[in-house]
KEKE-3310 file (N, C-alpha, C; in steps of 0.2 Angstrom, whole numbers, plus 5000, padded with zeros to 4 digits):
npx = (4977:4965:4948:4940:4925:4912:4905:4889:4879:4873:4884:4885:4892:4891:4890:4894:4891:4904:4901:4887:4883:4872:4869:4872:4870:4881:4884:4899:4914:4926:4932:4932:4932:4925:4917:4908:4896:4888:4870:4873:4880:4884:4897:4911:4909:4921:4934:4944:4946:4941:4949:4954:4944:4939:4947:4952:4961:4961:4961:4971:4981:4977:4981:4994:4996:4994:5005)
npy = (5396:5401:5399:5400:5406:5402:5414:5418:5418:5433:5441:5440:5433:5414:5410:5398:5390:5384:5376:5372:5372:5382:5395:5409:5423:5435:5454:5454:5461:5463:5452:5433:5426:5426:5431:5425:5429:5417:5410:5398:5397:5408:5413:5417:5411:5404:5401:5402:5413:5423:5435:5436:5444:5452:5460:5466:5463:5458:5471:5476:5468:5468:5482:5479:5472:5482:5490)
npz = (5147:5136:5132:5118:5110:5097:5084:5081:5067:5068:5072:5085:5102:5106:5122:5132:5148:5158:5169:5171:5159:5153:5140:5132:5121:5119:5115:5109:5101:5100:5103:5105:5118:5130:5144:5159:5172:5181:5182:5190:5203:5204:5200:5188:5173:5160:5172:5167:5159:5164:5170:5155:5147:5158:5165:5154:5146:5132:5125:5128:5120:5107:5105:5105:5095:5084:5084)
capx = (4972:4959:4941:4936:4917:4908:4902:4884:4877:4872:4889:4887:4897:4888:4895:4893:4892:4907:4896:4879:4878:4867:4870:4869:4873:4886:4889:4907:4918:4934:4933:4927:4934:4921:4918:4899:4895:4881:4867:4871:4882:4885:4905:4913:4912:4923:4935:4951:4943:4939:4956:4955:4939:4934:4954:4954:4969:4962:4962:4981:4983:4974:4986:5001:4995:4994:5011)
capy = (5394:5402:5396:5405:5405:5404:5417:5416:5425:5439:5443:5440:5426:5411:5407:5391:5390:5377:5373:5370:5372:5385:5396:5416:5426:5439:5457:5457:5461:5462:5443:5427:5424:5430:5428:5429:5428:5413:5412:5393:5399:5416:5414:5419:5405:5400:5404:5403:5417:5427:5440:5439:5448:5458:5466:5469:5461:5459:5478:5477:5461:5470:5487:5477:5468:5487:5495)
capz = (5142:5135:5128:5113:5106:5092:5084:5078:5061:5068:5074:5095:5104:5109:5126:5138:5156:5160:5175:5170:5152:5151:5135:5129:5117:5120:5112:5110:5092:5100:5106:5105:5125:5133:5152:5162:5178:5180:5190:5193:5207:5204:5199:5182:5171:5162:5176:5164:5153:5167:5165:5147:5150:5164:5163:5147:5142:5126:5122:5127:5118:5103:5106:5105:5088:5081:5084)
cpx = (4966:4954:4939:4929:4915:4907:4896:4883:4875:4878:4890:4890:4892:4890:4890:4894:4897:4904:4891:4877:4875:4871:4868:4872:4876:4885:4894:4912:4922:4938:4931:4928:4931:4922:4911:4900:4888:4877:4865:4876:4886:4895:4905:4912:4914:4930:4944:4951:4943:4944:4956:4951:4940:4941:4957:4959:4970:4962:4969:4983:4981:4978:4993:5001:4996:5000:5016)
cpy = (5398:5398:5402:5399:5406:5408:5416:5422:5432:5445:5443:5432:5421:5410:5403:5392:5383:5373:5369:5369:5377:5389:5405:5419:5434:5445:5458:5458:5463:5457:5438:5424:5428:5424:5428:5427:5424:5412:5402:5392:5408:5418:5414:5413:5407:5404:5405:5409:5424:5434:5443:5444:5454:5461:5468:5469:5458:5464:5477:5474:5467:5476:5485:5474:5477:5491:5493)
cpz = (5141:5131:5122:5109:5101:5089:5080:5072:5062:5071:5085:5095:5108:5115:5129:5145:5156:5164:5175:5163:5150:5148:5135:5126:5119:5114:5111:5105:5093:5101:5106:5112:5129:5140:5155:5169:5178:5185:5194:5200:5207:5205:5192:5179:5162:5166:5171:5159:5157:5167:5160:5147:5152:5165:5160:5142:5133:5122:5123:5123:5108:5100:5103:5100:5083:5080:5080)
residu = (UNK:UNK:UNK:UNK:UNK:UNK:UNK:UNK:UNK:UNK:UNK:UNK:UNK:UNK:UNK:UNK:UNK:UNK:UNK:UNK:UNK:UNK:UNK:UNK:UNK:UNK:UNK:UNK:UNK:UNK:UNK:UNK:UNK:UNK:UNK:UNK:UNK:UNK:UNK:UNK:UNK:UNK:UNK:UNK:UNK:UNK:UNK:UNK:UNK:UNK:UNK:UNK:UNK:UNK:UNK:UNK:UNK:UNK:UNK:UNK:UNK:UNK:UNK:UNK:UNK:UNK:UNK)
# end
């Protein structure tokens, strides 16, 4: 499962801390499944997203759409 975000008018990702809530806007325009690392425990959230992210499987995923 992944979580996809928002995107706000200025083109960044709003993302949510699953945890806490707490909120930030993301550079990211290859994805709205963004992942952060929060400082409400200092773990990925959200942790289903974490993958999709920080291993780049949306460049693959993205690669495999082009061929």
């Amino acid at each position: 499962m992944l979580i996809l975000y928002p995107r706000l008018s200025n083109g960044n990702v709003l993302w949510t801390c699953d945890n806490c809530d707490v909120t930030a806007e993301v550079s990211e325009f290859e994805t709205n499944a963004v992942a952060l690392v929060c400082t409400c425990d200092m773990k990925v959230h959200p942790k289903c997203n974490s993958d999709w992210y920080y291993n780049r499987l949306f460049i693959t995923n993205i690669r495999k759409k082009k061929i």
